[in-house]
mmCIF file of the N, C-alpha and C atoms, coordinates in Angstrom:
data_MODEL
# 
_entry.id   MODEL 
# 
loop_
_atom_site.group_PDB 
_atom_site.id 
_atom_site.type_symbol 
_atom_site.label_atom_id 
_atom_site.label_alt_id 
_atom_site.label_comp_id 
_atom_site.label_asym_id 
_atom_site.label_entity_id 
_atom_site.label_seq_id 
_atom_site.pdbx_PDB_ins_code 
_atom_site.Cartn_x 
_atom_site.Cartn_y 
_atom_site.Cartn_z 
_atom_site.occupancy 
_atom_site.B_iso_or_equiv 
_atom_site.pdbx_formal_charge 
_atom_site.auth_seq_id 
_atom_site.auth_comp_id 
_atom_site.auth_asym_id 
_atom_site.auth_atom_id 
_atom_site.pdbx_PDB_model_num 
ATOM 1   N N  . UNK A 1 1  ? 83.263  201.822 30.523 1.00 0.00 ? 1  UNK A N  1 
ATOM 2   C CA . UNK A 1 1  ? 83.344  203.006 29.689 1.00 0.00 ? 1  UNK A CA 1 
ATOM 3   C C  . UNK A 1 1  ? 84.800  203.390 29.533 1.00 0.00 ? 1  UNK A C  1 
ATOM 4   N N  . UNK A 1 2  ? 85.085  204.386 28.381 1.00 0.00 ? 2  UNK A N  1 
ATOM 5   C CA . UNK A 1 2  ? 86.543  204.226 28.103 1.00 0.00 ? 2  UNK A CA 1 
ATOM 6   C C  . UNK A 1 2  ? 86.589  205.870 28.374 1.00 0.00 ? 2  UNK A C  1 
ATOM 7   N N  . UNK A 1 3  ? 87.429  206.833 29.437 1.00 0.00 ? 3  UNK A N  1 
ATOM 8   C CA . UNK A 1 3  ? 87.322  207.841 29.156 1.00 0.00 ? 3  UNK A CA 1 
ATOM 9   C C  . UNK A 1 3  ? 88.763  208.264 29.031 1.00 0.00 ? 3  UNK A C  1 
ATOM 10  N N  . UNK A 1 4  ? 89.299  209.537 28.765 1.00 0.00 ? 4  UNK A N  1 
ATOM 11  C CA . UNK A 1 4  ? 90.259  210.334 28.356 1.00 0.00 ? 4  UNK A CA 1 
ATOM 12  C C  . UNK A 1 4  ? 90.363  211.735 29.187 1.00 0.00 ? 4  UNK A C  1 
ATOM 13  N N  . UNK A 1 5  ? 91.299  212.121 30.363 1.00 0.00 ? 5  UNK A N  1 
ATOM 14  C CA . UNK A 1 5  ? 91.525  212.992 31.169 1.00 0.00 ? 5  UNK A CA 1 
ATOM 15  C C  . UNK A 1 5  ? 92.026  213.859 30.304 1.00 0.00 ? 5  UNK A C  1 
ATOM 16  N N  . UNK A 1 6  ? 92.285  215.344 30.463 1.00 0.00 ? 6  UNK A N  1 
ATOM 17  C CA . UNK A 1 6  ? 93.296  216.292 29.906 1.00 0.00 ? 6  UNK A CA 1 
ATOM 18  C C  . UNK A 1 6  ? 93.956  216.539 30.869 1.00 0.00 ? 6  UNK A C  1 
ATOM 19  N N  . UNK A 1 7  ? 94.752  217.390 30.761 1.00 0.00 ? 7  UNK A N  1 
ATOM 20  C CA . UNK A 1 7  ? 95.736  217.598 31.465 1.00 0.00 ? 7  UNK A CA 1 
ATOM 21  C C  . UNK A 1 7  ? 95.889  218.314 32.767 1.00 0.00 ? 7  UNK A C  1 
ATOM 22  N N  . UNK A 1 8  ? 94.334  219.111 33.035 1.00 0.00 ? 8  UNK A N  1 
ATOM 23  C CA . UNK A 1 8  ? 93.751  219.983 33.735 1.00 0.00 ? 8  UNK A CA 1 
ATOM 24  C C  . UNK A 1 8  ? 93.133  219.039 34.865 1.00 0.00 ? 8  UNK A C  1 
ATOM 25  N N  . UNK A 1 9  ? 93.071  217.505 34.384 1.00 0.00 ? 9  UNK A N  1 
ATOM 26  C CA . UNK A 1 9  ? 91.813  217.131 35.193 1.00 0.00 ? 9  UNK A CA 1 
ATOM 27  C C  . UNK A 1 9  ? 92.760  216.021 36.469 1.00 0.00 ? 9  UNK A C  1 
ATOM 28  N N  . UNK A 1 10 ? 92.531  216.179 37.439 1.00 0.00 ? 10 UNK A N  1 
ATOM 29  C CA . UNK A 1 10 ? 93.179  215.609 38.796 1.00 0.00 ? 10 UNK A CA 1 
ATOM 30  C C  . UNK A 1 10 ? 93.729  213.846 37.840 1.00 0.00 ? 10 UNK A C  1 
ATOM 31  N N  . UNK A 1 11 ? 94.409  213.348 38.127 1.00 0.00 ? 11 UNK A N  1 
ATOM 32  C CA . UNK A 1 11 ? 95.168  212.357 37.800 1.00 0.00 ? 11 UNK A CA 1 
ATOM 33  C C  . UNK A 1 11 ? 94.432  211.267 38.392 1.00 0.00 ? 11 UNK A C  1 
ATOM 34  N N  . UNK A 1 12 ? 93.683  211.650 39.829 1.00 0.00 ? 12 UNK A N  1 
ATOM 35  C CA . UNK A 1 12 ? 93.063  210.271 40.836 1.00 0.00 ? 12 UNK A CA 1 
ATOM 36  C C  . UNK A 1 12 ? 92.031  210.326 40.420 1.00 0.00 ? 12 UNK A C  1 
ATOM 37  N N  . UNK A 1 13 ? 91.558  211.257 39.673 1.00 0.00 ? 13 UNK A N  1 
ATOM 38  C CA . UNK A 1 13 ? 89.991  211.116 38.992 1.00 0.00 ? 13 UNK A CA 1 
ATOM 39  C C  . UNK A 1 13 ? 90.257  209.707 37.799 1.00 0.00 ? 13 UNK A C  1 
ATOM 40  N N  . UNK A 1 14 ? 91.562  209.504 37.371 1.00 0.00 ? 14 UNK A N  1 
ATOM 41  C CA . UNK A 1 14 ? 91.705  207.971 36.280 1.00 0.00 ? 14 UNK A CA 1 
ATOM 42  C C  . UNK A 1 14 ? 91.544  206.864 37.614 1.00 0.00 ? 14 UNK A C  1 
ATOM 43  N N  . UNK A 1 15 ? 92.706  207.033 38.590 1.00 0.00 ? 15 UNK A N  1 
ATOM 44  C CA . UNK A 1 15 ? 92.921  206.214 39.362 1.00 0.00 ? 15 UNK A CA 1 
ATOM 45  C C  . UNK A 1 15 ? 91.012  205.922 40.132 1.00 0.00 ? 15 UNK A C  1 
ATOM 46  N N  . UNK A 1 16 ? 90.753  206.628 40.448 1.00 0.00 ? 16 UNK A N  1 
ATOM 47  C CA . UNK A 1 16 ? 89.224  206.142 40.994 1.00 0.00 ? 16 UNK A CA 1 
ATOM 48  C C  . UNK A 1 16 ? 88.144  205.149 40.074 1.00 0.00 ? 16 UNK A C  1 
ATOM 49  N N  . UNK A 1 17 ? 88.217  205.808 38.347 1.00 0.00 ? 17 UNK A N  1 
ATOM 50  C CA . UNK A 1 17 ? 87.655  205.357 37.655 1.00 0.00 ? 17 UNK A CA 1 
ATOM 51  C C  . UNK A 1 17 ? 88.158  203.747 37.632 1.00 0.00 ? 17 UNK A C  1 
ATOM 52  N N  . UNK A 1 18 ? 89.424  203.887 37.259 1.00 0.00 ? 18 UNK A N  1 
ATOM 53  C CA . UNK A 1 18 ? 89.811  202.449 36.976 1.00 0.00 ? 18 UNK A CA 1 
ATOM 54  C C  . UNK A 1 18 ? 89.498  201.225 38.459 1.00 0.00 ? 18 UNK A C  1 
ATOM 55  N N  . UNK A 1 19 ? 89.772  201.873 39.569 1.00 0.00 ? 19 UNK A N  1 
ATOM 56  C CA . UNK A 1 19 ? 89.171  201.257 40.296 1.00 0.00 ? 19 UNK A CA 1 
ATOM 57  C C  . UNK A 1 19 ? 87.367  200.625 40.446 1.00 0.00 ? 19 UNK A C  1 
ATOM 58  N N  . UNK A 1 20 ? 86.754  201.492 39.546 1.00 0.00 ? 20 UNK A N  1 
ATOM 59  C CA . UNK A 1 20 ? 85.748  200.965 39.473 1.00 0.00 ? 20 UNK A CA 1 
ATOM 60  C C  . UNK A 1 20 ? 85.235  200.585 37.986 1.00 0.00 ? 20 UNK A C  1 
ATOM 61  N N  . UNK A 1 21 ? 86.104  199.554 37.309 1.00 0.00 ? 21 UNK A N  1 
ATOM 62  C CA . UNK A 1 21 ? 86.161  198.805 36.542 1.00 0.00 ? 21 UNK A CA 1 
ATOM 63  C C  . UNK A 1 21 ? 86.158  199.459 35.011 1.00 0.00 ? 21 UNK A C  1 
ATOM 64  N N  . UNK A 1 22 ? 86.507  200.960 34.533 1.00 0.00 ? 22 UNK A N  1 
ATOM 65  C CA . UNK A 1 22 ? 86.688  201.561 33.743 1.00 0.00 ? 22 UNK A CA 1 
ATOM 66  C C  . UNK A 1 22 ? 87.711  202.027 32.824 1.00 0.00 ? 22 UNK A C  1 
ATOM 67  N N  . UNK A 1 23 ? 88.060  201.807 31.876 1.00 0.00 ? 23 UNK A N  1 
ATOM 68  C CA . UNK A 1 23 ? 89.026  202.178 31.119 1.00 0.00 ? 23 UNK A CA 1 
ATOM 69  C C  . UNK A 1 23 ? 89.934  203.542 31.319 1.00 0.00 ? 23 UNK A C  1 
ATOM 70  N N  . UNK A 1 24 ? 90.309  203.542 31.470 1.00 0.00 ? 24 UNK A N  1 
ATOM 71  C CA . UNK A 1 24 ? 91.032  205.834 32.100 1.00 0.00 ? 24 UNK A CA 1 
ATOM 72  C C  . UNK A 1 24 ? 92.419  205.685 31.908 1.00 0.00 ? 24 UNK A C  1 
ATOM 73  N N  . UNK A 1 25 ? 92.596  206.802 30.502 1.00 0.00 ? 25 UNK A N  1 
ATOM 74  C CA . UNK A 1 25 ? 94.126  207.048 30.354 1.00 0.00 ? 25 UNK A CA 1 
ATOM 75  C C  . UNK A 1 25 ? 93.752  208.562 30.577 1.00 0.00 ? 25 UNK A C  1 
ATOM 76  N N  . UNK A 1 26 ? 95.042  208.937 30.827 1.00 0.00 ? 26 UNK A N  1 
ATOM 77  C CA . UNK A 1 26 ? 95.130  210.494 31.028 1.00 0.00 ? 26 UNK A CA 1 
ATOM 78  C C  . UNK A 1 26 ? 96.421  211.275 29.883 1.00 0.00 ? 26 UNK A C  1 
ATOM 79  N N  . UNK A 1 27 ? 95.877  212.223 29.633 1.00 0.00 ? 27 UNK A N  1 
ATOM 80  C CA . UNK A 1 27 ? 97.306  212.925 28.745 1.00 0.00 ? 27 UNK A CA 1 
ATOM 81  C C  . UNK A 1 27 ? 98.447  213.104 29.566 1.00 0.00 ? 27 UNK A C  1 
ATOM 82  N N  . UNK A 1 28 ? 98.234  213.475 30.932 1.00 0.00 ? 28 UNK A N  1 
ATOM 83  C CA . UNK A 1 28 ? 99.543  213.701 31.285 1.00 0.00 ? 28 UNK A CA 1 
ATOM 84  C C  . UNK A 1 28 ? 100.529 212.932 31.952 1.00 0.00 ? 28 UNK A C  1 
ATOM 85  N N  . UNK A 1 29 ? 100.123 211.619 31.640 1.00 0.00 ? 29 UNK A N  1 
ATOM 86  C CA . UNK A 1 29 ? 100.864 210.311 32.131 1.00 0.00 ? 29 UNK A CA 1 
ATOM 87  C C  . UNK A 1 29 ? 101.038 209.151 31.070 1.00 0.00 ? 29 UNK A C  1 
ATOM 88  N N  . UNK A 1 30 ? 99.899  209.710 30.260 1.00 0.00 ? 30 UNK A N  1 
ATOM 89  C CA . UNK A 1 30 ? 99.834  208.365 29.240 1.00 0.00 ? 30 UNK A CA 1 
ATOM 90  C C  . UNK A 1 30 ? 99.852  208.870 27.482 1.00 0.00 ? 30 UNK A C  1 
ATOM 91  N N  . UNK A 1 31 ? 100.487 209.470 27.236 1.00 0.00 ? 31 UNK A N  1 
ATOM 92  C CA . UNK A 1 31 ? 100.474 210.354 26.079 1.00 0.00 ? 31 UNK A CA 1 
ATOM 93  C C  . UNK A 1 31 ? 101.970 211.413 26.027 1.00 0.00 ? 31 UNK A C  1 
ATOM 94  N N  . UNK A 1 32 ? 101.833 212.018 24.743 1.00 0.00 ? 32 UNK A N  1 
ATOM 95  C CA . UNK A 1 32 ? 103.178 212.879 24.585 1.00 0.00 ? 32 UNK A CA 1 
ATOM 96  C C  . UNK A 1 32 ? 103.074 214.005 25.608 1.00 0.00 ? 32 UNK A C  1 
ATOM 97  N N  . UNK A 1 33 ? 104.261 214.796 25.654 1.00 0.00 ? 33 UNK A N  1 
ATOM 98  C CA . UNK A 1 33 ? 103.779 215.723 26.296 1.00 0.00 ? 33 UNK A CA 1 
ATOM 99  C C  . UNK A 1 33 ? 103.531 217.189 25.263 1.00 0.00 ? 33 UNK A C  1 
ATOM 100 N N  . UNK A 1 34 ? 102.226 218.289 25.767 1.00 0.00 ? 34 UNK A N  1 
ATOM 101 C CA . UNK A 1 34 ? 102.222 218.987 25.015 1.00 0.00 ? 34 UNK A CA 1 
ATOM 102 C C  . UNK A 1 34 ? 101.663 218.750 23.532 1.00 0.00 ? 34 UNK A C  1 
ATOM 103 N N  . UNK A 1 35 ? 100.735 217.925 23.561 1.00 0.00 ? 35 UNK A N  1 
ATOM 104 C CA . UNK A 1 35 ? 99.630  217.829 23.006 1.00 0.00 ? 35 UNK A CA 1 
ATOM 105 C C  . UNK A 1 35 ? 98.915  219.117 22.627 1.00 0.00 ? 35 UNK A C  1 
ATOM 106 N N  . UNK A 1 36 ? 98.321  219.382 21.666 1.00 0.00 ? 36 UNK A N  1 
ATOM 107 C CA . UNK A 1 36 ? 97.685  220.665 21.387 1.00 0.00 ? 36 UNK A CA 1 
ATOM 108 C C  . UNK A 1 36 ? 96.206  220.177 21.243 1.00 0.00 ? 36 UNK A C  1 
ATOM 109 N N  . UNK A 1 37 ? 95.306  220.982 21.676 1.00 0.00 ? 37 UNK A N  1 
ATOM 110 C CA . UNK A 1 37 ? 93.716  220.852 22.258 1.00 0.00 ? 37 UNK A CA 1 
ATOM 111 C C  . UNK A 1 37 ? 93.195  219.827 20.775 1.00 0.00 ? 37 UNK A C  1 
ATOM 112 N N  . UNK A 1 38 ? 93.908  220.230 19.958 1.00 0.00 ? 38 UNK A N  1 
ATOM 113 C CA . UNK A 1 38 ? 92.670  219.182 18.487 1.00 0.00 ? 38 UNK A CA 1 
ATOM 114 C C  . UNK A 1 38 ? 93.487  218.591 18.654 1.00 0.00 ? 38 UNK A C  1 
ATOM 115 N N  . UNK A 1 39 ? 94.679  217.721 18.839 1.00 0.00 ? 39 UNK A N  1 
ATOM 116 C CA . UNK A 1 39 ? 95.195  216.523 19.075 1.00 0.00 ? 39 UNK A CA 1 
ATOM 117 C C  . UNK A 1 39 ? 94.699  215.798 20.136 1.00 0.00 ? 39 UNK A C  1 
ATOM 118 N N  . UNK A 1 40 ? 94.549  216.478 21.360 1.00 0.00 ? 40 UNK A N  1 
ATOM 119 C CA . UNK A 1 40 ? 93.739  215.465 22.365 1.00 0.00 ? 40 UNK A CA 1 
ATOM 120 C C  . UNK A 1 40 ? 92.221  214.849 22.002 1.00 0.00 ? 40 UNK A C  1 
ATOM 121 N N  . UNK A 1 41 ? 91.565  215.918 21.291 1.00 0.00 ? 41 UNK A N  1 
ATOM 122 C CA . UNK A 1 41 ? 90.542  215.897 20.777 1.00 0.00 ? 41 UNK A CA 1 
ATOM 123 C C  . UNK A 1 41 ? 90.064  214.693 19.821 1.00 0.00 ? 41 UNK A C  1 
ATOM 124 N N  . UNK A 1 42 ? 91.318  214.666 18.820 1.00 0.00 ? 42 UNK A N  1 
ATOM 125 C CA . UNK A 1 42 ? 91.338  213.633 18.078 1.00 0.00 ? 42 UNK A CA 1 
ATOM 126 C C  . UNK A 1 42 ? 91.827  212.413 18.500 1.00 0.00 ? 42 UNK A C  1 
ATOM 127 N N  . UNK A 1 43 ? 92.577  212.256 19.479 1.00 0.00 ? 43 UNK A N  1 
ATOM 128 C CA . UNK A 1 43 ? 92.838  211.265 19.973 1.00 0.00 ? 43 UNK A CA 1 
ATOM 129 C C  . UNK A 1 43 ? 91.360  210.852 21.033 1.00 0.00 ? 43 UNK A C  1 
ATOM 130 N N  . UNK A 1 44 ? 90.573  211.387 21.644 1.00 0.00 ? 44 UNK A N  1 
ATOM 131 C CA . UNK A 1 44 ? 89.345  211.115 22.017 1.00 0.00 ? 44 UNK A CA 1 
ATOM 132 C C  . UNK A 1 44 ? 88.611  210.346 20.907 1.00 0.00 ? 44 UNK A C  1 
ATOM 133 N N  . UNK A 1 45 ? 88.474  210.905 19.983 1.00 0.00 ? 45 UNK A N  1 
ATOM 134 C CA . UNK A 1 45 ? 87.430  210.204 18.721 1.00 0.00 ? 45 UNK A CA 1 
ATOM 135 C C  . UNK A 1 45 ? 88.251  209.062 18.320 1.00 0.00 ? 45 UNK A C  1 
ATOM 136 N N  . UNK A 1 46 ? 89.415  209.062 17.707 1.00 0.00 ? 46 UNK A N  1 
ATOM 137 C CA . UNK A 1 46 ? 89.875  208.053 17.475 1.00 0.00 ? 46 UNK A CA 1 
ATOM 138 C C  . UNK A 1 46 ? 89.887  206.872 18.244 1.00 0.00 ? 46 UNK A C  1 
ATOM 139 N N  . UNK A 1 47 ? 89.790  207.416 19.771 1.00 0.00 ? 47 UNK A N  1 
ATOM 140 C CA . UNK A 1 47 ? 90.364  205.888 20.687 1.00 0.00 ? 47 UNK A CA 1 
ATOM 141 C C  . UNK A 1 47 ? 88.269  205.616 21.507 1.00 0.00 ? 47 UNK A C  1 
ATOM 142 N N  . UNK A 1 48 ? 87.401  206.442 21.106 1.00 0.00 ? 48 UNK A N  1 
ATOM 143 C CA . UNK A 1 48 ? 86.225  206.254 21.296 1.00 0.00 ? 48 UNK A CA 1 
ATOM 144 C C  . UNK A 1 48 ? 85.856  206.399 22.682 1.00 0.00 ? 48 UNK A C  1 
ATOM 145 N N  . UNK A 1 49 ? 86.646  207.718 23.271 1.00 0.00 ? 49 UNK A N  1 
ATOM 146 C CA . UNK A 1 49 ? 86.827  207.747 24.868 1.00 0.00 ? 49 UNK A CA 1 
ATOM 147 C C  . UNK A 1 49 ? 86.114  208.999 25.140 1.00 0.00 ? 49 UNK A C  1 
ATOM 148 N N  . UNK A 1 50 ? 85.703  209.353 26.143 1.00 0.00 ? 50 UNK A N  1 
ATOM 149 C CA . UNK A 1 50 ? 84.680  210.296 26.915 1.00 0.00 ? 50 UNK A CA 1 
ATOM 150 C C  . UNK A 1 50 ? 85.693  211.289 27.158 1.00 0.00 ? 50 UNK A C  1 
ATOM 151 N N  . UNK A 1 51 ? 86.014  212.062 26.999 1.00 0.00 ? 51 UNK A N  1 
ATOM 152 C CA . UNK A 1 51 ? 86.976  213.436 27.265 1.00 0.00 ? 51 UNK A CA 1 
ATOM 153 C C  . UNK A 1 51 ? 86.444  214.353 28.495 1.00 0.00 ? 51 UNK A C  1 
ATOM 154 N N  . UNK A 1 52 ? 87.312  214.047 29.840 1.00 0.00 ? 52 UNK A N  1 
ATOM 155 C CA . UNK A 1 52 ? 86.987  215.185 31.049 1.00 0.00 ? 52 UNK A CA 1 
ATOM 156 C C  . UNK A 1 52 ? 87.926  216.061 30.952 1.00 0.00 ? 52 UNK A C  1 
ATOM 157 N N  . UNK A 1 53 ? 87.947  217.339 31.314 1.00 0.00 ? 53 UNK A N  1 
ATOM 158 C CA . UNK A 1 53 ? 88.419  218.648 30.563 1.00 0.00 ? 53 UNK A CA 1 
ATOM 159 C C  . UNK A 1 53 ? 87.644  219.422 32.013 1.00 0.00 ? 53 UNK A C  1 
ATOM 160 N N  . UNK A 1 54 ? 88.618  220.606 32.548 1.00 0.00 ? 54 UNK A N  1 
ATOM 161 C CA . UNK A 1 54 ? 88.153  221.489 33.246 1.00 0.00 ? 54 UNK A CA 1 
ATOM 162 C C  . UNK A 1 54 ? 87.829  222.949 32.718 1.00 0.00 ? 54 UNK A C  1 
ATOM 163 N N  . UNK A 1 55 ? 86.488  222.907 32.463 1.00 0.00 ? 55 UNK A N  1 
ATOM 164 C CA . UNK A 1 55 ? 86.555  224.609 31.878 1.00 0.00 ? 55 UNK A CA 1 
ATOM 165 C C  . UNK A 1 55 ? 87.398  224.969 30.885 1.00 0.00 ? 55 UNK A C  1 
ATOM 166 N N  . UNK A 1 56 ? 87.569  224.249 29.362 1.00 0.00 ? 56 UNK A N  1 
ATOM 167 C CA . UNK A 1 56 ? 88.458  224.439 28.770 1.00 0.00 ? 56 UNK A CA 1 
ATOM 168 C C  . UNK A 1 56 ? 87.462  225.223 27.477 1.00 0.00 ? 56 UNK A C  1 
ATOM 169 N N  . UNK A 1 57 ? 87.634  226.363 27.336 1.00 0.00 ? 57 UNK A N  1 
ATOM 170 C CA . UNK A 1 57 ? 86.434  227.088 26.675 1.00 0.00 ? 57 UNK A CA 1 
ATOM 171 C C  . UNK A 1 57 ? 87.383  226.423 24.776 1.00 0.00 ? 57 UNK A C  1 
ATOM 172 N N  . UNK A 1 58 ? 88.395  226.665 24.694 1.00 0.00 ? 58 UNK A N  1 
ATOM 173 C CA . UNK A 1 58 ? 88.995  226.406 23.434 1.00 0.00 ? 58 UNK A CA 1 
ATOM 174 C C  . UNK A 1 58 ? 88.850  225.199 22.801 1.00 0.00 ? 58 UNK A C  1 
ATOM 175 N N  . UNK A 1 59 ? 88.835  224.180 24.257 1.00 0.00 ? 59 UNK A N  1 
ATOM 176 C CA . UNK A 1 59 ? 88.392  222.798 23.581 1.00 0.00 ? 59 UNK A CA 1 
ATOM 177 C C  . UNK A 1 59 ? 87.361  222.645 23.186 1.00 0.00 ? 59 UNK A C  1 
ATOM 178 N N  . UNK A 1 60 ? 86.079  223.329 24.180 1.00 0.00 ? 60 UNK A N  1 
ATOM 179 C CA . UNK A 1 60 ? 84.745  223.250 23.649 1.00 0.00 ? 60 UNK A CA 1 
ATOM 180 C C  . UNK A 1 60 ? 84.498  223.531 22.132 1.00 0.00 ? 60 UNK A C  1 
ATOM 181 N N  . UNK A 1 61 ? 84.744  224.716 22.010 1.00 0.00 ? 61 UNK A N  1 
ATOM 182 C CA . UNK A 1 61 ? 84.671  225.276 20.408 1.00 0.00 ? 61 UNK A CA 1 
ATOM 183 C C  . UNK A 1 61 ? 84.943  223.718 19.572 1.00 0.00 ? 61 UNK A C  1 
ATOM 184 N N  . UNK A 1 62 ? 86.668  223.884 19.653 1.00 0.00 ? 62 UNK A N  1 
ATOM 185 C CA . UNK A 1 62 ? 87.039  222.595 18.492 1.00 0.00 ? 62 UNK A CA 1 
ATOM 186 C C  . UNK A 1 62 ? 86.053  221.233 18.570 1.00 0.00 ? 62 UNK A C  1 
ATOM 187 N N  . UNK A 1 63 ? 85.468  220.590 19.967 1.00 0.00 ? 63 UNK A N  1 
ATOM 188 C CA . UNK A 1 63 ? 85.112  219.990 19.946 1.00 0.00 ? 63 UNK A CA 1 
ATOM 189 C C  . UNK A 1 63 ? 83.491  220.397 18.958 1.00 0.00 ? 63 UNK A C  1 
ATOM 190 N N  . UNK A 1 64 ? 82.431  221.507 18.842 1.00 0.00 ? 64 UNK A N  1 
ATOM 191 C CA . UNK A 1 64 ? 81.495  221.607 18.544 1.00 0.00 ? 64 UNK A CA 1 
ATOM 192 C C  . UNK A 1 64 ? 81.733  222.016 16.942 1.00 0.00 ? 64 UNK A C  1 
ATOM 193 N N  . UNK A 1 65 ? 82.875  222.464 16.354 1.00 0.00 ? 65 UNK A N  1 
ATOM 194 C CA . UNK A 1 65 ? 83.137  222.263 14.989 1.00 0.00 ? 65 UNK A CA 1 
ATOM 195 C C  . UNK A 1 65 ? 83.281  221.159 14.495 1.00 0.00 ? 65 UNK A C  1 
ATOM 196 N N  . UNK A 1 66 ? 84.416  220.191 15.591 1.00 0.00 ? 66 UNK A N  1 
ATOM 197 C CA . UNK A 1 66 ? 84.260  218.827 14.575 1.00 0.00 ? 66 UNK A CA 1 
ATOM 198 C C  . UNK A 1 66 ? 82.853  218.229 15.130 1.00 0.00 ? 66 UNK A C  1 
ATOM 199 N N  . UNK A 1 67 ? 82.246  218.382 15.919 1.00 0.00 ? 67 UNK A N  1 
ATOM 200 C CA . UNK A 1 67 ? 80.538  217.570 15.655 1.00 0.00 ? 67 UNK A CA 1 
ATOM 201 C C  . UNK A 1 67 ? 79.934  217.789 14.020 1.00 0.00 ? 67 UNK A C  1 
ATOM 202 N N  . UNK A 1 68 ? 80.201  219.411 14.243 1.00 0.00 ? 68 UNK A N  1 
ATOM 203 C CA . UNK A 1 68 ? 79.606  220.131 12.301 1.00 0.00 ? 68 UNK A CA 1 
ATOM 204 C C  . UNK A 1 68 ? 80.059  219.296 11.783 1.00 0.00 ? 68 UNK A C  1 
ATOM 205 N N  . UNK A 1 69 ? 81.414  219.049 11.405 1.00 0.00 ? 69 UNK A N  1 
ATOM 206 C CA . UNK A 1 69 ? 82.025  218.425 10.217 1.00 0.00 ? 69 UNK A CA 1 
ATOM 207 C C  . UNK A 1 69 ? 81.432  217.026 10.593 1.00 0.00 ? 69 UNK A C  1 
ATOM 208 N N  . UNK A 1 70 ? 80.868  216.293 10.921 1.00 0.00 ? 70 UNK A N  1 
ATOM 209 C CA . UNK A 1 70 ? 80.990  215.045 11.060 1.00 0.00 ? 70 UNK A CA 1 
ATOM 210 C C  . UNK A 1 70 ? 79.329  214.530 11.099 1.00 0.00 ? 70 UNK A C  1 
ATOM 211 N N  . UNK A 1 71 ? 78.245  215.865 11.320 1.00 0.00 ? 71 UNK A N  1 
ATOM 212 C CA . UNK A 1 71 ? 77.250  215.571 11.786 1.00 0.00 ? 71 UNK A CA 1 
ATOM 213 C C  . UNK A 1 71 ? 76.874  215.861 10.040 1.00 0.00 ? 71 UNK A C  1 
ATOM 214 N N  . UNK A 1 72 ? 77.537  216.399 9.409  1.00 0.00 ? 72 UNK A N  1 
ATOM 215 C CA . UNK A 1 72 ? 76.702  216.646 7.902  1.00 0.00 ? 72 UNK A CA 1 
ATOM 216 C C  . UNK A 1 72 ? 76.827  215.989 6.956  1.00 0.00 ? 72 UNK A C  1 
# 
């Protein structure tokens, strides 16, 4: 599986994944810095990766608008 950390989410949570045979980039090692929430977002869809996020109420939103736009 291919997932995508934010910036919130522990760094060894990639390192564990990849140890168990999984794809895991993180924004704050593997990306610009200061990314804004619909850029990470879009970089999730674009690169077809699972997005872990801690309690990020702002991402949620953007993320459930672009479902709208995309689900109609």
């Amino acid at each position: 599986m291919r997932f995508l950390l934010d910036e919130n989410a522990e760094y060894r949570l990639a390192l564990f994944l990849r140890a168990h045979d999984h794809n895991a980039t993180s924004i704050a090692r593997d990306y610009a810095q200061g990314m804004s929430d619909r850029d990470i977002l879009d970089v999730a869809y674009r690169e077809q990766r699972i997005l872990i996020t801690r309690r990020d109420q702002p991402m949620a939103k953007l993320h459930a608008r672009k479902r709208q736009r995309i689900d109609c």
